[in-house]
N, C-alpha and C positions, 0 to 999 in steps of 0.2 A: 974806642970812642968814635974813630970815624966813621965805622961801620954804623955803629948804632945810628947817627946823624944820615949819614945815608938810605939807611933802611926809613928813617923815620921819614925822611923827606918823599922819599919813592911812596911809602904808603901814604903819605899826605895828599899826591898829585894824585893816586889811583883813586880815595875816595872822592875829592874835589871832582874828578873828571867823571866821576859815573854817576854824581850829582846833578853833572851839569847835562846831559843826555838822558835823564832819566824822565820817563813817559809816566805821565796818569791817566786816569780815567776822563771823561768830560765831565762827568758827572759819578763822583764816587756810592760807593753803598748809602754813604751817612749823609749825602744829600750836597754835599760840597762840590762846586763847579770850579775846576779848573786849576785846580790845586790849591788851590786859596791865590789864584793872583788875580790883580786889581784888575776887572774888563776896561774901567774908566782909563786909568793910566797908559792903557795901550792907544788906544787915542789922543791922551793929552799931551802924552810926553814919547810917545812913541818907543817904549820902554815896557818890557814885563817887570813888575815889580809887585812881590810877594803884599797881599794885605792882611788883615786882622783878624781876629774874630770879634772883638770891639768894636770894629764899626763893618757889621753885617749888613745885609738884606737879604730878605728870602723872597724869592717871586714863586709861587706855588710851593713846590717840593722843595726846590731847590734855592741854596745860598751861596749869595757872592759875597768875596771878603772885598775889601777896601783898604787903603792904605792912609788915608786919612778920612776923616767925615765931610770932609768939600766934596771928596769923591763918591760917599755915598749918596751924600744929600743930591749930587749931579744928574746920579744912575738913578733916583727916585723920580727924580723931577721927568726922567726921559730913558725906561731902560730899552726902547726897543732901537735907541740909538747904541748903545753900547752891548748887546746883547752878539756873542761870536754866533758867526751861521754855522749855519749846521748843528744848532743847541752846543758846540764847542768841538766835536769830533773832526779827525783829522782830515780837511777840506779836500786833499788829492784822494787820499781814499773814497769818499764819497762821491767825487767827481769822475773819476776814473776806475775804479774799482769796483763801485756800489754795494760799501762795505763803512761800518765803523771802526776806526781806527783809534786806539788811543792816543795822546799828543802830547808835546812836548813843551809847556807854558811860554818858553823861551824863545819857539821859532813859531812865528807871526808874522801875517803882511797885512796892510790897511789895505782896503783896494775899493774906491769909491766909499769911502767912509765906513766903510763896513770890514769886522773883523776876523781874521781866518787865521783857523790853527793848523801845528802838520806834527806828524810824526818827524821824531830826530832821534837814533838813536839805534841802538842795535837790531838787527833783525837776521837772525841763523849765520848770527857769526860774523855779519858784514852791517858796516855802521854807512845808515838811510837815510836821507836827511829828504822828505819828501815838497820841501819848499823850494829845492832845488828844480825838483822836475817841474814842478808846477810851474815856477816861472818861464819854460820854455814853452810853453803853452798855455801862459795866462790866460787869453783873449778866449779861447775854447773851454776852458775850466768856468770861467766865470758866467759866460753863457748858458753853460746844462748844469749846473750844480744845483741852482732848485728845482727844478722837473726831477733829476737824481734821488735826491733828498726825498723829495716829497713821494717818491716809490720805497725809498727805504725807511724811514723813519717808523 
């Protein structure tokens, strides 16, 4: 019996923890931005937190979830305030790499009101957290990143 509790708890942590590192797209097949997390909330509360499909918006192709409709109705009123640069792909990569990079909902920086995502999470065996490097050279990143962009996109 203690085994079994054991084992159960070990696979509990394993799925928890590759949930919590787990990268998606910016922008999926189905048209879904950011894995469905709220762009609003990352500003308002400085929190990733998952939203709905209940209370959507689509701006072109593409749809944001919301986590309540204050925050939809926020993002309607005003999406080019809450909209992540780089249309969502991971900000180091783009900045330093001149590449899209998938990202990680969860690892976020505000930086002059505006929102950046990164990769976090395994890359050939070794776990990336690219929010890390960024912030050692914020000031440089945030400088070339739309010239960057604007060559890759």
């Amino acid at each position: 019996m203690k085994n079994l509790k054991l084992t159960l708890v070990v696979a509990f942590i394993a799925l928890f923890s590759n949930g919590i590192f787990a990268q998606v797209d910016a922008i999926d097949k189905t048209g879904l931005a950011i894995g469905g997390y709220d762009v609003v909330s990352y500003h308002k509360n400085n929190k990733a937190v998952k939203g709905n499909a209940a209370d959507s918006v689509k701006v072109e192709k593409t749809t944001y979830y919301f986590a309540s409709k204050a925050n939809a109705n926020a993002f309607k009123a005003n999406p080019k305030k809450y909209l992540p640069q780089v249309n969502g792909y991971c900000a180091w990569g783009v900045a330093e790499k001149d590449s899209k990079f998938s990202i990680n909902p969860e690892t976020f920086k505000i930086v002059d009101n505006k929102l950046y995502l990164f990769f976090n999470g395994d890359f050939n065996g070794t776990q990336v957290n690219t929010l890390e490097i960024w912030n050692k050279d914020e000031a440089k990143y945030v400088k070339i990143i739309d010239k960057k962009w604007a060559m890759i996109k």
